[in-house]
C-alpha positions as CSV (number, residue, x, y, z in Angstrom):
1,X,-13.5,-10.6,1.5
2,X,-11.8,-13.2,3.8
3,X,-12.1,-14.0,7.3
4,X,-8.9,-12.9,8.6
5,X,-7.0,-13.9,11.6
6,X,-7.0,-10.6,14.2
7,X,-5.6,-10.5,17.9
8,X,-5.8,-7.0,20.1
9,X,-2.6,-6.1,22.0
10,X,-1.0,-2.9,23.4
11,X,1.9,-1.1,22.3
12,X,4.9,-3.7,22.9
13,X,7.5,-3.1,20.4
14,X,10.4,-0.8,20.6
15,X,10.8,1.8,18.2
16,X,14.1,1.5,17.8
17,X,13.2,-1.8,15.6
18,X,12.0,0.1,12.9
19,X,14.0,0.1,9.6
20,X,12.2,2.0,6.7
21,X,12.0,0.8,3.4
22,X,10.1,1.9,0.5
23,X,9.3,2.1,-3.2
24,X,6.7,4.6,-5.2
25,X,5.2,3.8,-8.2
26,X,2.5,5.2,-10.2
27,X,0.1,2.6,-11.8
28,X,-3.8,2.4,-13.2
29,X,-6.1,-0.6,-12.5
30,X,-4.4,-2.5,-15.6
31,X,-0.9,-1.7,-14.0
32,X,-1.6,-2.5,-10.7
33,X,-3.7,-6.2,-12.1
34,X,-0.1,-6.7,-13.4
35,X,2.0,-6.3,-10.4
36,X,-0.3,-8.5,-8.0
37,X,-0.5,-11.5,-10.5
38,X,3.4,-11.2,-10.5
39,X,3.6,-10.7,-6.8
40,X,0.8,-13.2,-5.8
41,X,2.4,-16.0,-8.2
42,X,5.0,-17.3,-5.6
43,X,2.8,-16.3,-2.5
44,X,-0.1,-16.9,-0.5
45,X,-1.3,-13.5,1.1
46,X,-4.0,-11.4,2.9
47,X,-5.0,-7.8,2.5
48,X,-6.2,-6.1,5.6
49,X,-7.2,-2.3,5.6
50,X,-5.0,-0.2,7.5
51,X,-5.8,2.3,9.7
52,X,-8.5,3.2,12.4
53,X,-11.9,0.6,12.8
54,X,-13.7,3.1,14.4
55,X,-16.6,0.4,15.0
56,X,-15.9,-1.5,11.9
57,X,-14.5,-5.0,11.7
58,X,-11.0,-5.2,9.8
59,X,-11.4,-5.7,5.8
60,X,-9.3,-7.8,4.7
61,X,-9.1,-10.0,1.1
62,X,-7.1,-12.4,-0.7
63,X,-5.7,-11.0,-3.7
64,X,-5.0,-7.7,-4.6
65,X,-6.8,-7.9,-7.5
66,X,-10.1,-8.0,-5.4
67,X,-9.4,-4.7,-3.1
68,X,-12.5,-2.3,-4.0
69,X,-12.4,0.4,-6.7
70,X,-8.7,-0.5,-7.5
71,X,-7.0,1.9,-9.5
72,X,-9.2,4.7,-8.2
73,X,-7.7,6.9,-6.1
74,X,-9.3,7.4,-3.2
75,X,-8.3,10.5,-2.1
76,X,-6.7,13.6,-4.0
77,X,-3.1,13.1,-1.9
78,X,-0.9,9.9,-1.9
79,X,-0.3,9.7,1.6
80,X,-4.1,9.6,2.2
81,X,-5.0,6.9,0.1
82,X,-6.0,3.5,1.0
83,X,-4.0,1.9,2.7
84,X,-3.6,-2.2,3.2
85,X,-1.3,-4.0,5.0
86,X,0.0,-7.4,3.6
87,X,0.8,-10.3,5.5
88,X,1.6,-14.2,4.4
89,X,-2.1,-15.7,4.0
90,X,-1.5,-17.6,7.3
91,X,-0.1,-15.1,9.4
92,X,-2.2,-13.0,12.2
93,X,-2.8,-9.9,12.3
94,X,-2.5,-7.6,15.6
95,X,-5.0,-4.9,16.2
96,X,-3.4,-1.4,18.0
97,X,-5.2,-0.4,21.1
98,X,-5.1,3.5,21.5
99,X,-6.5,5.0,24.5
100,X,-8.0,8.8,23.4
101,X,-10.3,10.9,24.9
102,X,-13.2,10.0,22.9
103,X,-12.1,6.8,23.8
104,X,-10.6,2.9,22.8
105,X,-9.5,3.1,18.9
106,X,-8.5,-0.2,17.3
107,X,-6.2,0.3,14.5
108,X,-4.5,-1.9,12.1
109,X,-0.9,-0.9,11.2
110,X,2.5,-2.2,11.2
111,X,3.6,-1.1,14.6
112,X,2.4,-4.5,16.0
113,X,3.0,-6.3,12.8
114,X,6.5,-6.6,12.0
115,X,6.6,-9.3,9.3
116,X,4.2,-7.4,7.3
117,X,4.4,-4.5,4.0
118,X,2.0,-2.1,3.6
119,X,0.8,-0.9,0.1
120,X,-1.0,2.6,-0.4
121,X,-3.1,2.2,-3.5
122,X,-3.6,5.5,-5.6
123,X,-4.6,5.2,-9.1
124,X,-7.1,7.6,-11.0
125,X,-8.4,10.2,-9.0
126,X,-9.9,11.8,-12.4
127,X,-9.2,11.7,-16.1
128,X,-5.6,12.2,-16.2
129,X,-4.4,12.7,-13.2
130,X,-2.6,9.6,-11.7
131,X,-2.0,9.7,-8.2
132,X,1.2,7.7,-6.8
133,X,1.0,4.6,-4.7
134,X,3.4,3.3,-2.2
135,X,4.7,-0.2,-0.8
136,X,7.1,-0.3,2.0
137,X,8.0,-1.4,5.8
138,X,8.9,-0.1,8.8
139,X,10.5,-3.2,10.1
140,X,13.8,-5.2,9.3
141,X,12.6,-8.4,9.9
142,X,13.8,-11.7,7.6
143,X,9.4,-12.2,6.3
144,X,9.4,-8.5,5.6
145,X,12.1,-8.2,3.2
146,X,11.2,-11.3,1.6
147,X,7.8,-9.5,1.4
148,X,9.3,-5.8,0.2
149,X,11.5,-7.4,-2.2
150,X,8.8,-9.5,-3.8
151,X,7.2,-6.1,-5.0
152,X,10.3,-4.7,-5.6
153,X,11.9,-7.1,-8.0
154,X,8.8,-6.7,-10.7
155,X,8.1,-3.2,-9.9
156,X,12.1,-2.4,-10.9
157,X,12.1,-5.1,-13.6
158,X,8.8,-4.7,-15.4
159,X,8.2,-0.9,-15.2
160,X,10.2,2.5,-16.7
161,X,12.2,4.2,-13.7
162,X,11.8,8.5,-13.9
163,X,13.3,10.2,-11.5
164,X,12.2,9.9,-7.9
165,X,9.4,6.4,-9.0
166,X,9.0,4.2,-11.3
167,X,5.7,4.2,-14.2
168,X,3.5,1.4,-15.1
169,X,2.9,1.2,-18.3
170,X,-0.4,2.4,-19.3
171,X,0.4,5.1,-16.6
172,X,3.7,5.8,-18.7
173,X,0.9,6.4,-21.9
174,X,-0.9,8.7,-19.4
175,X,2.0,10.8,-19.0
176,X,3.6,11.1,-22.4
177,X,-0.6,12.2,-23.2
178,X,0.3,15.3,-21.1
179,X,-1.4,13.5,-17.8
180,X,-0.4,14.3,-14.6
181,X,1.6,12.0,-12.5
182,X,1.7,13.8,-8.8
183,X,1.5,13.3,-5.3
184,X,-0.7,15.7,-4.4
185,X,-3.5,17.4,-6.4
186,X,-3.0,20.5,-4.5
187,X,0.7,20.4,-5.5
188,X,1.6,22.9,-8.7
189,X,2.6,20.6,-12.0
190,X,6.1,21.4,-11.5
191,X,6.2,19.3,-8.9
192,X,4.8,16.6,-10.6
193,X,6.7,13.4,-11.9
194,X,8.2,15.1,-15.0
């Protein structure tokens, strides 16, 4: 883990600025190993764990390749995977206040955070079943699609494209073993990638 640069403001950016932009992928440890050493090559960047601190001091690391249990899914449903957003190594992160009733909540997204991406990191959740991962932004900003293109370019270069994502390769072995590839556990197999 790395000491990462974190500043606390309130909500100050119209939504209107937001611009979304996103590519899905499914990938296992060895596929997703691939795609930072490709990504990280030309870059310097930080890894901070999205969503609510609830107490906890933001996470936050210097290569992908060090996030914990990577290629593990961490949840049975893409959208509640981890989630980390990525900013250029010297950039600072801005902490979300939200006022609830059970009180302050910090939270790290990219509401605040315009030049960032954010990369939801599924992977195995168990033996084959492949849950998707994405990386995207929700801001049109000159760093962020520098950023979003950097994953882009090897994701759509390096790795097979079927239908609505594109397959890493050992997860392209998991599927043509009769694996599933899906969004959701929960989901029937016909609505898995096919």
């Amino acid at each position: 883990m790395v000491e990462q640069h974190l500043v606390l403001r309130g909500p100050r950016r119209a939504l209107g600025e937001l611009a979304m932009s996103s590519i899905q992928f499914f990938a296992t440890a060895d596929d997703l190993r691939m795609l930072f050493e490709h990504v990280e090559a030309t870059q310097q960047l930080t890894y901070t764990r999205a969503g609510h601190l609830h107490g906890r001091e933001a996470e936050s690391y210097t290569s992908g390749r060090d996030l914990p249990n990577l290629g593990a899914a961490s949840s049975d449903a893409a959208i509640t995977c981890d989630a980390y957003l990525v900013t250029p190594r010297a950039s600072t992160v801005v902490l979300r206040q939200i006022d609830a009733r059970i009180g302050r909540i910090l939270t790290v997204d990219q509401l605040l955070n315009p030049d960032t991406v954010i990369i939801n990191v599924g992977g195995l959740y168990r033996p084959g079943v492949l849950i998707a991962s994405t990386v995207g932004t929700a801001h049109d900003t000159p760093v962020s699609r520098v950023l979003f293109a950097s994953w882009r370019r090897p994701i759509r270069r390096l790795w097979t494209k079927r239908n609505a994502a594109f397959v890493g390769p050992r997860a392209l072995g998991i599927l043509q073993a009769g694996g599933r590839l899906t969004w959701t556990v929960a989901a029937p197999r016909e609505y898995d990638l096919a």
